[in-house]
C-alpha positions, -999 to +999 in steps of 0.1 A: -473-413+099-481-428+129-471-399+153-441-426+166-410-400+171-378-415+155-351-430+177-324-409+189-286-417+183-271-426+215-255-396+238-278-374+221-303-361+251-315-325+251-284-306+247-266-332+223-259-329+188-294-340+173-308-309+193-291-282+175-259-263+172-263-234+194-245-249+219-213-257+196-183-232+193-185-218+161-164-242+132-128-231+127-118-210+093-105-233+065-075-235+053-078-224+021-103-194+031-096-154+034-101-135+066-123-105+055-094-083+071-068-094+042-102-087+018-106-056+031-070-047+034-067-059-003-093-028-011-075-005+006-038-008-003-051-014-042-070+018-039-042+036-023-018+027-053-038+032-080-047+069-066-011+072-065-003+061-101-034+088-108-018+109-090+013+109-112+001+111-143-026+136-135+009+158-123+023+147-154-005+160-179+000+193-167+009+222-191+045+236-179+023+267-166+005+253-144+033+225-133+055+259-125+025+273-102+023+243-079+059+237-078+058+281-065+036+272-040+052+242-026+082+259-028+069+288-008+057+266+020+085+245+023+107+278+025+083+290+050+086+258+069+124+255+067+130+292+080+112+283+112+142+257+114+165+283+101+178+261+068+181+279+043+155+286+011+151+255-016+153+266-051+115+255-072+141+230-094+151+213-058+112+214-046+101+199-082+127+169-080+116+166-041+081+158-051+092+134-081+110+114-051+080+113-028+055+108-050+071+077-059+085+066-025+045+067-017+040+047-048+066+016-041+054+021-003+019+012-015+035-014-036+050-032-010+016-036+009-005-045-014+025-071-024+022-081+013-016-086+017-016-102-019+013-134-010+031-142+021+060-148+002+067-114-006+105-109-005+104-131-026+085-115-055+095-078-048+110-075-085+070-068-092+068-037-076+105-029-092+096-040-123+062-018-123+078+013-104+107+016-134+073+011-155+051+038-143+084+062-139+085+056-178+053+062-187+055+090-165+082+107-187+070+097-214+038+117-210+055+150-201+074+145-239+036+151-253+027+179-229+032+213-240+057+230-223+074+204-203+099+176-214+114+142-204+146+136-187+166+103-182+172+117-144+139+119-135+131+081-139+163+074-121+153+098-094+117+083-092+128+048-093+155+055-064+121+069-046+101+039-056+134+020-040+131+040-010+095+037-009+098-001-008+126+001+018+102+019+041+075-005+036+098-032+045+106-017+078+071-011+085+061-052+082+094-063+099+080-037+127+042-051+127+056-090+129+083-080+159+048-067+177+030-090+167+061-118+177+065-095+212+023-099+219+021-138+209+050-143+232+038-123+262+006-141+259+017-177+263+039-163+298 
């Protein structure tokens, strides 16, 4: 080494490429790459429906008992709630088949989303979330036939699959709402 420096590329003087890359805006995302939000998104909406399916079949391995007490205290604080509206008082069979509904509306509404953030295609896979609504509604009934106390009904997985429907429904409201915003934003940007 004879302490000669090595020649420079042409154009590249003290701020040019040789001398680092400080200077450069940072490289685009690829293609094929995630944006951390869709990772973390992922988390969130996965972890939201499976504490809704444990959720259900936590409800579900309930002895009748202490199925019954819940169902009296919702009942009691819906009826409290509804006489401030002045409707009348809900019976605990009406508050029991109110909760099958929402607790599976919350589960196909977390099915959607996570459907969502997994493809952008997903209208066109939403028999998934059908497919494993009518699945955990099943199961779901088919745990009360081995609890002791409670049985399994035929209406109940119709009832919780027209809530996972619902639940869907809702979700897809919620995206076609996000992308008009998000349409509406882009748009008032380029004015």
């Amino acid at each position: 080494m004879s302490g000669v420096q090595p020649e420079r590329p042409a154009g590249a003087g003290a701020g040019g490429p040789a001398a680092g890359t400080r200077d450069r805006p940072p490289a685009p995302a690829r293609a094929g790459q995630t944006s951390p939000w869709v990772w973390a998104l992922r988390f969130v909406f996965t972890l939201a429906l499976g504490c809704s399916v444990a959720f259900i079949f936590q409800n579900s391995l309930q002895i009748a008992e202490v199925s019954s007490a819940h169902s009296q205290q919702a009942m009691h604080w819906f009826n409290r709630l509804l006489g401030v509206v002045g409707i009348g008082p809900l019976s605990e069979y009406v508050v029991r088949k109110l909760a099958h509904f929402a607790e599976f509306a919350l589960l196909g509404f977390w099915f959607m989303l996570c459907l969502r953030v997994y493809t952008r295609r997903f209208v066109r896979h939403t028999g998934w979330p059908l497919f494993f609504g009518l699945l955990v509604a099943n199961l779901d009934e088919l745990i009360q036939l081995y609890v002791p106390g409670r049985s399994s009904s035929v209406r109940d997985v119709f009832l919780d699959f027209l809530g996972v429907l619902a639940g869907l429904f809702a979700a897809l409201l919620l995206l076609l709402f996000v992308r008009m915003c998000a349409i509406l934003w882009q748009n008032r940007r380029e004015l």
